[in-house]
C-alpha positions in Angstrom: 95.2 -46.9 -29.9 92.3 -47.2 -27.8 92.0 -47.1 -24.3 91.7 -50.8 -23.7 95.1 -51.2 -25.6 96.5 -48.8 -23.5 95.2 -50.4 -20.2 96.6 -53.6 -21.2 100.3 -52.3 -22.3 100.5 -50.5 -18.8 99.6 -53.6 -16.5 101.6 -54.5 -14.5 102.3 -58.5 -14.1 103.6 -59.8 -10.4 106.4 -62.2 -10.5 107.3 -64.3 -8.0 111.0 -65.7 -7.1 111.9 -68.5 -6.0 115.4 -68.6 -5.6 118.1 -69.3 -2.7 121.0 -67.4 -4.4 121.5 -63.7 -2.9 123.7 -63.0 -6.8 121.3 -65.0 -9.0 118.1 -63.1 -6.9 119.8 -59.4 -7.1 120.7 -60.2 -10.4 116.8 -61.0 -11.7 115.3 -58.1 -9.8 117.1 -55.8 -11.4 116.6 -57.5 -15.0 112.7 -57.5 -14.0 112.5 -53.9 -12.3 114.1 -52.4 -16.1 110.9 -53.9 -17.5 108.7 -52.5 -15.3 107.6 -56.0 -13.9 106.3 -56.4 -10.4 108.6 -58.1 -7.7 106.8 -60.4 -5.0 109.3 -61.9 -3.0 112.0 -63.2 -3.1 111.1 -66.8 -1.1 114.1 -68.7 -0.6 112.4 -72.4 0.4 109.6 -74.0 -0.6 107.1 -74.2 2.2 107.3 -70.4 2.4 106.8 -70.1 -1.9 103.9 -71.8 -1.4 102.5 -69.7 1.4 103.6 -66.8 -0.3 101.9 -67.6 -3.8 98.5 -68.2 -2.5 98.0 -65.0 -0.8 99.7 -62.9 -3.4 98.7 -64.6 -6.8 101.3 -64.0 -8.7 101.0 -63.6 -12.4 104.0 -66.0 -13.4 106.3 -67.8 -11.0 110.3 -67.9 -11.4 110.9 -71.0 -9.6 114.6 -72.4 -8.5 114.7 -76.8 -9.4 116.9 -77.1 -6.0 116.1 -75.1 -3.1 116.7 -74.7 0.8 114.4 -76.4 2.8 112.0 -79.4 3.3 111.0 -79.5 -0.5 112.3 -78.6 -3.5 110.5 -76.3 -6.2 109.6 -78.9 -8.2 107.7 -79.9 -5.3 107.0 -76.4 -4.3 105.3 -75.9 -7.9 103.3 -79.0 -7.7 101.6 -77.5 -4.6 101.1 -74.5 -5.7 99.5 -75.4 -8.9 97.0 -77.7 -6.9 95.5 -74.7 -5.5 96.0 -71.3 -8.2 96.1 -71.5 -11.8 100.2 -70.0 -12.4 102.6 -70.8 -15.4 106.0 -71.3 -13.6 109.3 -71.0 -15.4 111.8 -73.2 -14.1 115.9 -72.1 -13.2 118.3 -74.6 -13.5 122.1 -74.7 -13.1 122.4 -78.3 -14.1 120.2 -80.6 -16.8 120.0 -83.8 -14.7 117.7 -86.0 -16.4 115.6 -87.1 -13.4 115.0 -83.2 -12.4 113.7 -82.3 -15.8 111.2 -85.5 -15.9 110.2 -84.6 -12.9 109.6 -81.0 -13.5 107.6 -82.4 -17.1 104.7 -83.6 -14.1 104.1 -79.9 -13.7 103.5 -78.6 -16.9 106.1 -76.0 -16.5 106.0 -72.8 -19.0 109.9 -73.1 -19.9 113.5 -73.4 -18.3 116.2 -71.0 -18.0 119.6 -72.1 -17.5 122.1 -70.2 -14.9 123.4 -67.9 -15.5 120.6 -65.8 -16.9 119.9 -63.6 -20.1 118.4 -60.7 -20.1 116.9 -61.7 -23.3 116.4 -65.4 -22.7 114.7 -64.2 -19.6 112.4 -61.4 -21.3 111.3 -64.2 -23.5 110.6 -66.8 -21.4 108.4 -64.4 -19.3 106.4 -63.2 -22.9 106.3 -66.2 -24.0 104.9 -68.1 -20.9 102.3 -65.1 -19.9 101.2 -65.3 -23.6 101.1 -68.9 -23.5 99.0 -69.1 -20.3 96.2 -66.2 -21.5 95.3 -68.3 -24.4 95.2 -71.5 -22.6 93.0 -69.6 -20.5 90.4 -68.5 -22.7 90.7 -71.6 -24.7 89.8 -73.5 -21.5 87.0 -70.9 -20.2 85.7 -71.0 -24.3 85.7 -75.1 -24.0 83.8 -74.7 -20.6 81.2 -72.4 -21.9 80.5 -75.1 -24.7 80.4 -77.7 -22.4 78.1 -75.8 -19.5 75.8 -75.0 -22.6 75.3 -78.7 -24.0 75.0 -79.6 -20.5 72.5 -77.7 -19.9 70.3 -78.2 -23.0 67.2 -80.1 -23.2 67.9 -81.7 -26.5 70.1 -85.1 -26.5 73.5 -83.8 -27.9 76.8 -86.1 -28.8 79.9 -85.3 -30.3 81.4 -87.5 -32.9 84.6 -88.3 -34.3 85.8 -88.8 -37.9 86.3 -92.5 -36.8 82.3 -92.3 -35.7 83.7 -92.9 -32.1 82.1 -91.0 -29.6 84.2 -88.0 -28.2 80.9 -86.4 -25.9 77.6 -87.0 -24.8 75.3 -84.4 -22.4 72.9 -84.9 -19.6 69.7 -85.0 -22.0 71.3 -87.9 -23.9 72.0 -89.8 -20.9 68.7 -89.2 -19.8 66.6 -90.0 -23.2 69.1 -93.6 -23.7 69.7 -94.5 -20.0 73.3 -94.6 -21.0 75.9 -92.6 -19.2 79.3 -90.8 -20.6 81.3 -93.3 -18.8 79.8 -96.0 -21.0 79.6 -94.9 -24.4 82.4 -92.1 -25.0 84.9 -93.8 -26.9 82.6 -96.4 -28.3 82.2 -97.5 -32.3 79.5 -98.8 -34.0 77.3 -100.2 -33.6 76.2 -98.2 -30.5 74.7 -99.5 -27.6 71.0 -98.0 -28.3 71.3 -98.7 -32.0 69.1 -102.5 -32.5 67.3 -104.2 -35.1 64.7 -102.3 -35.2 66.3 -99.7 -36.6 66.5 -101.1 -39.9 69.3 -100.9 -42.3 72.8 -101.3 -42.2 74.3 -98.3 -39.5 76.1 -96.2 -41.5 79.7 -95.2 -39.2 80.2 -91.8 -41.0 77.5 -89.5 -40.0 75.6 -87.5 -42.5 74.8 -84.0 -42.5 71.2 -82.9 -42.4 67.9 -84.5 -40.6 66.5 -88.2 -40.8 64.3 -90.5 -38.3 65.9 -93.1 -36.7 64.2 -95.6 -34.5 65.9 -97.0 -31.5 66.0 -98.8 -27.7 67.1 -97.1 -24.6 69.4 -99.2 -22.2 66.0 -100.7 -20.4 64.7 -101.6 -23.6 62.3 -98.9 -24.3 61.9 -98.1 -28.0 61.9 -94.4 -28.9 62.0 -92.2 -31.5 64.2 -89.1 -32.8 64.6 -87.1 -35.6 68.5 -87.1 -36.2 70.4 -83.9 -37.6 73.8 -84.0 -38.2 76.6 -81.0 -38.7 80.0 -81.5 -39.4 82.4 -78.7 -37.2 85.1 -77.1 -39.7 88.6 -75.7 -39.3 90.1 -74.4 -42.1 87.7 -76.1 -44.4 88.5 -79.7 -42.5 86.1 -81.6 -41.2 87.3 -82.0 -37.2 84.1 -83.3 -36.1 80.2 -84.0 -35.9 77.7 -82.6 -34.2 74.9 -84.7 -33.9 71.8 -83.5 -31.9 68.2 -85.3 -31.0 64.8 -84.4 -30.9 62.6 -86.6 -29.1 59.5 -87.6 -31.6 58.2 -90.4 -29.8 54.9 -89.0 -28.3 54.6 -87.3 -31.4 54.7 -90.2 -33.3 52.5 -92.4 -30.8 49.9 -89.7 -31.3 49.7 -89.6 -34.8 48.8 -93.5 -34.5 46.3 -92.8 -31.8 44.8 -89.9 -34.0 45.0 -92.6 -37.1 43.6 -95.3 -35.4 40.3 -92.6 -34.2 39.9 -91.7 -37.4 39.7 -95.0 -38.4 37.0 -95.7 -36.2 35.2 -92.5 -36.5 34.9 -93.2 -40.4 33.5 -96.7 -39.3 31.0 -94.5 -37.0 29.7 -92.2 -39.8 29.8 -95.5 -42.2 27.6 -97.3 -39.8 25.4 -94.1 -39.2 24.9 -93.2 -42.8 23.9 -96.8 -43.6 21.8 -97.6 -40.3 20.0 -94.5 -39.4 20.1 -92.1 -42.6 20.2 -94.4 -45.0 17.3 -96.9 -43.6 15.2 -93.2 -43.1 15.7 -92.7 -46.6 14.4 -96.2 -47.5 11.3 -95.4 -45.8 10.9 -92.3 -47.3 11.1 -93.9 -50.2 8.4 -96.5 -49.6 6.1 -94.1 -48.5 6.7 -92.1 -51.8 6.2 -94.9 -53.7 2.6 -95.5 -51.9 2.2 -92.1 -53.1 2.6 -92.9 -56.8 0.4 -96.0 -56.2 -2.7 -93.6 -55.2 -2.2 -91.3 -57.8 -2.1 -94.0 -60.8 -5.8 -95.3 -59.0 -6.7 -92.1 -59.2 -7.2 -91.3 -55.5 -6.2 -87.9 -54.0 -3.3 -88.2 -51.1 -4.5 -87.6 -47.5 -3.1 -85.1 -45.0 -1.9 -88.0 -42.7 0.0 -89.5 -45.9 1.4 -86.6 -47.2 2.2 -85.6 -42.8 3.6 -88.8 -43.0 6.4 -88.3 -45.6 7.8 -85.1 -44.6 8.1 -86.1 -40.8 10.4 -88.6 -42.5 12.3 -86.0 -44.1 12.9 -83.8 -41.3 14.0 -86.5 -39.5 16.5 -87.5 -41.7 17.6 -84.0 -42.5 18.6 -83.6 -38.5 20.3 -86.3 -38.2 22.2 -85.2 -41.9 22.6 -81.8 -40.1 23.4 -83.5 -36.5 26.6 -86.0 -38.6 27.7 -83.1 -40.4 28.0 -80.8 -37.1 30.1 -83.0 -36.0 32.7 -83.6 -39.5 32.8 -79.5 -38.9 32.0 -77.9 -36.0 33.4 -74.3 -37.1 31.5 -73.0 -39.8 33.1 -70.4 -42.7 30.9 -67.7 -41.9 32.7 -64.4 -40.4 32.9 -64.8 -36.2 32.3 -68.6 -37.0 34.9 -70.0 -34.2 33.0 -67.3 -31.6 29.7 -68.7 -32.2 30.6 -72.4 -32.1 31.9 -71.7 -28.9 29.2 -69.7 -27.4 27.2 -73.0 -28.8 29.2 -75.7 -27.1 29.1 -73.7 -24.2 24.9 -73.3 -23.7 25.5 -77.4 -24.9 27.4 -77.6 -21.7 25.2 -75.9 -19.4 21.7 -77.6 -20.6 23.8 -81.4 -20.3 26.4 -81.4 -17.4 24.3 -78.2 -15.4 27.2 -75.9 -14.9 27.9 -72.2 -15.5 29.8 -71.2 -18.3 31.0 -67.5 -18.3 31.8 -66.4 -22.0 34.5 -63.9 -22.8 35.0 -63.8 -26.4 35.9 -60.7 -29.0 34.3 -61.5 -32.7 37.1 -63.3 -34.2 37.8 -64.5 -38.2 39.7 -67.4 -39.1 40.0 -68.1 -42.5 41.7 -71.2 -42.0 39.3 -73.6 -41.1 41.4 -76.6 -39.7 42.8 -74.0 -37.3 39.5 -73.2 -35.8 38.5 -76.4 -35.4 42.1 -77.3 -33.6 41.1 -74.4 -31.1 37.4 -75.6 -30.9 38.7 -79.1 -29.8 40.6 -77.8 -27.7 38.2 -75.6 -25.8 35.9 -78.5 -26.1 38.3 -81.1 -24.4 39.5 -78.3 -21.4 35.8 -78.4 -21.1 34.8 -81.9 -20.7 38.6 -82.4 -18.0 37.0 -79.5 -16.1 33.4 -81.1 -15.9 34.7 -84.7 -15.8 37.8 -84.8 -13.6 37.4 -81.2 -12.2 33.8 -81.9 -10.9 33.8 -77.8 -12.0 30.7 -75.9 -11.4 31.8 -72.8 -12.9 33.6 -72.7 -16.2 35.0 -69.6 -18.1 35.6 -69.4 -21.3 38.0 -66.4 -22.9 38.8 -65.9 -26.4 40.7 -62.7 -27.3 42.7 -61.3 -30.1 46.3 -61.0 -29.3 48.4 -59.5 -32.4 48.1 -61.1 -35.2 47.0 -64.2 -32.9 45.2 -65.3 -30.6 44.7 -66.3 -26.7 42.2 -68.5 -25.7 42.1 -69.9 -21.7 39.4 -72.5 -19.9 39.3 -71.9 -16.2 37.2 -73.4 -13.7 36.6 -73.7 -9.9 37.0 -77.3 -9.9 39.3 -79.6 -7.7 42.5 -78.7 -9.8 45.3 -80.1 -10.9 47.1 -82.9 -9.6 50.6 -82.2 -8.6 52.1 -84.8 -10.7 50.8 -83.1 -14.4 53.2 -85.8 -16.0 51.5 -89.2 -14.3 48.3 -87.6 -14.1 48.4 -86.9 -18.2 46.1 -88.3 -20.1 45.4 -89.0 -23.8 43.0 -85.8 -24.0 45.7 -83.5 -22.9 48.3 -85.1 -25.2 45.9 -84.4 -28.0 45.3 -80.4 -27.1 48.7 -80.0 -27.4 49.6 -81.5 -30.2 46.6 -79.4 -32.0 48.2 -76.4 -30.3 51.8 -77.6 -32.1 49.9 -78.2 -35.4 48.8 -74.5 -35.2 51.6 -72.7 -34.1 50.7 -72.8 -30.4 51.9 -73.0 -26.8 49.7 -74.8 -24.6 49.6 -74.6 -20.9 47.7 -76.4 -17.8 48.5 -74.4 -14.4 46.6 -74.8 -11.5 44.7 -72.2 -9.4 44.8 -71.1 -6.2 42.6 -72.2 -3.8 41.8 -74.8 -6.8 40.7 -75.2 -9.6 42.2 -75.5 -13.0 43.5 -73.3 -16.7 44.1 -74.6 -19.9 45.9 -71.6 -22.0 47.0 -71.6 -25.7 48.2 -69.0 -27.8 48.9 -68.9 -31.2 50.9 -66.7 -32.7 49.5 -66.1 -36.1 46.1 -66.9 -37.1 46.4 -65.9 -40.9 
């Protein structure tokens, strides 16, 4: 037996009586006392009970249905149990009807009928103790589960097999605009369930994830990826567990991204065919003055000849200038280092701040994920300069792990208070490239001002 058993046989629980009879009382204490119990009292009205109870804190209450005094102990038990949490076992000499409905309003822990058993009296004590520790942990369990899904940023409801709602939390209300009040209880279709979503709503949930599109009470679409888990007892299905998370910006970002590459395709259309491709026609007419000379048999002058490879070399920059900026990173080891040390100078010689480079010779094999982290230096860059009005930027690249940390700082203005009204499509962007890498972007302000854009990504494998 361990110690804690042993601690728990040898406690001692405090019952108190209730009970006008000087026979009936003598006749329980001495039942109680050969079980080792605790005696508190005994009261013999109600007012003092109840005065008794809530200093003492007894661990069960043996409470008389008529009593001495101003109220009885059904009464007696009803204002006691307003203020401590104690089964009460009722005695009774008589089984009027009205008493025992009565005494139903107080949840009572069982009844004993005059005059009492030793054994009937051991039992109901067992029992009603027993009976009261798992209602209390069953209670303090449920309260746990409820603080937590309270508590939880992700919209979570509770549904039941008839797909009525049994529970909703505070992010739920919060994403839909709905509260608890009006839609627990509620069947399909719910309230935040439209048109839009498409379909026919199907009443049993589904376990695993899907996407489902819907309106908030002020008519606001969003979006959420929906997973579903049924809750099992015994191998029965009691109930769902259905929990949200928001992809609405997510979404609305891969459109914007879409729609920009749509455009910037258009762009490097429009460049390859206006400038490149019209430098290449006039390379090619002045070749083909070239041939013209040499069937007439006349030698090509310097200026000619000058003339065709200035042509050239101007269409090879801007060939070089278009892809630059399809890839900024190149493959080469350190690649990501020295495009930033690049855009940096770039910075200095067009907007005429400082940059202050800290940066460790760093490989990434993956090539997406160094241009991710070079947009996203590039962007912090261009806030700082544009809405910073920064004249000192630095710039920190750094191994960390098997990661990375990169930070933009500057001396600018700052941060507005309000990040979330203040946040524009460029900072949306950086951190959904830091998501598609892995990462955890941050924008803090400084004190006395200024600004820092952190990310750090966990693997860069």
């Amino acid at each position: 037996m361990t110690y804690m058993a042993a601690d728990a046989l040898m406690k001692k629980n405090n019952i108190l009586i209730v009970e006008d009879d000087p026979i009936t009382v003598l006749h329980l204490k001495e039942m109680l006392k050969l079980k080792g119990y605790g005696i508190i009292g005994p009261e013999s009205d109600g007012l003092s009970a109840v005065e008794t109870a809530i200093r003492e804190e007894p661990d069960l209450i043996l409470m008389d249905v008529i009593i001495g005094g101003e109220i009885d102990g059904i009464d007696t038990a009803m204002r006691i149990q307003s203020d401590l949490d104690v089964p009460v076992v009722y005695l009774t000499a008589s089984t009027d009807d009205a008493n025992l409905k009565r005494a139903q309003e107080t949840d009572p822990y069982g009844y004993l009928i005059k005059p009492v058993k030793e054994y009937d009296l051991y039992s109901a004590i067992e029992t009603a103790l027993t009976r009261h520790r798992l209602e209390r942990k069953i209670r303090e369990s449920e309260e746990f589960s409820s603080s937590l899904m309270s508590s939880t940023p992700i919209p979570v409801m509770v549904v039941n097999l008839d797909s009525s709602i049994r529970y909703v939390n505070a992010a739920f209300e919060d994403l839909t605009g709905f509260s608890a009040v009006e839609v627990v209880g509620k069947l399909p279709p719910y309230p935040w369930v439209t048109a839009s979503a498409g379909g026919e709503f199907v009443p049993a949930p589904a376990s695993g994830k899907k996407e489902e599109h819907y309106r908030s009470k002020s008519g606001e679409a969003f979006i959420v990826e929906v997973t579903t888990v049924p809750v099992l007892r015994n191998s029965v299905i009691q109930y769902y567990m259905v929990s949200w998370v928001d992809m609405t910006l997510r979404r609305r970002l891969e459109e914007q991204i879409l729609d920009i590459s749509e455009r910037e395709r258009i762009r490097i259309g429009h460049d390859l065919h206006d400038g490149i491709g019209q430098e290449l026609t006039a390379v090619g007419y002045l070749f083909a003055g070239l041939v013209n000379m040499m069937r007439q048999g006349r030698q090509a002058d310097e200026s000619t000849i000058g003339s065709v490879m200035k042509q050239l070399d101007q269409a090879k920059s801007h060939v070089r200038l278009l892809a630059k900026g399809l890839s900024p990173v190149n493959m080469d080891r350190n690649g990501i280092a020295i495009a930033v040390v690049e855009l940096c100078r770039n910075a200095e010689r067009i907007f005429g701040i400082h940059c202050v480079i800290d940066s460790e010779d760093i490989s990434i094999p993956d090539n997406s994920k160094a241009t991710h982290i070079y947009y996203i230096i590039q962007e912090s860059l261009n806030n700082a300069v544009k809405h910073g009005k920064a004249k000192t930027i630095e710039v920190t690249l750094k191994r960390r792990g098997a990661g990375l940390f990169l930070s933009v700082a500057d001396d600018g203005v700052g941060l507005p208070e309000t990040v979330e009204r203040s946040e524009g499509l460029g900072l949306m962007f950086m951190k959904y490239r830091a998501d598609i890498i892995g990462g955890v972007l941050s924008v803090k302000r400084l004190k006395p001002s200024g600004t820092i854009v952190a990310c750090e990504v966990a693997s860069i494998a």
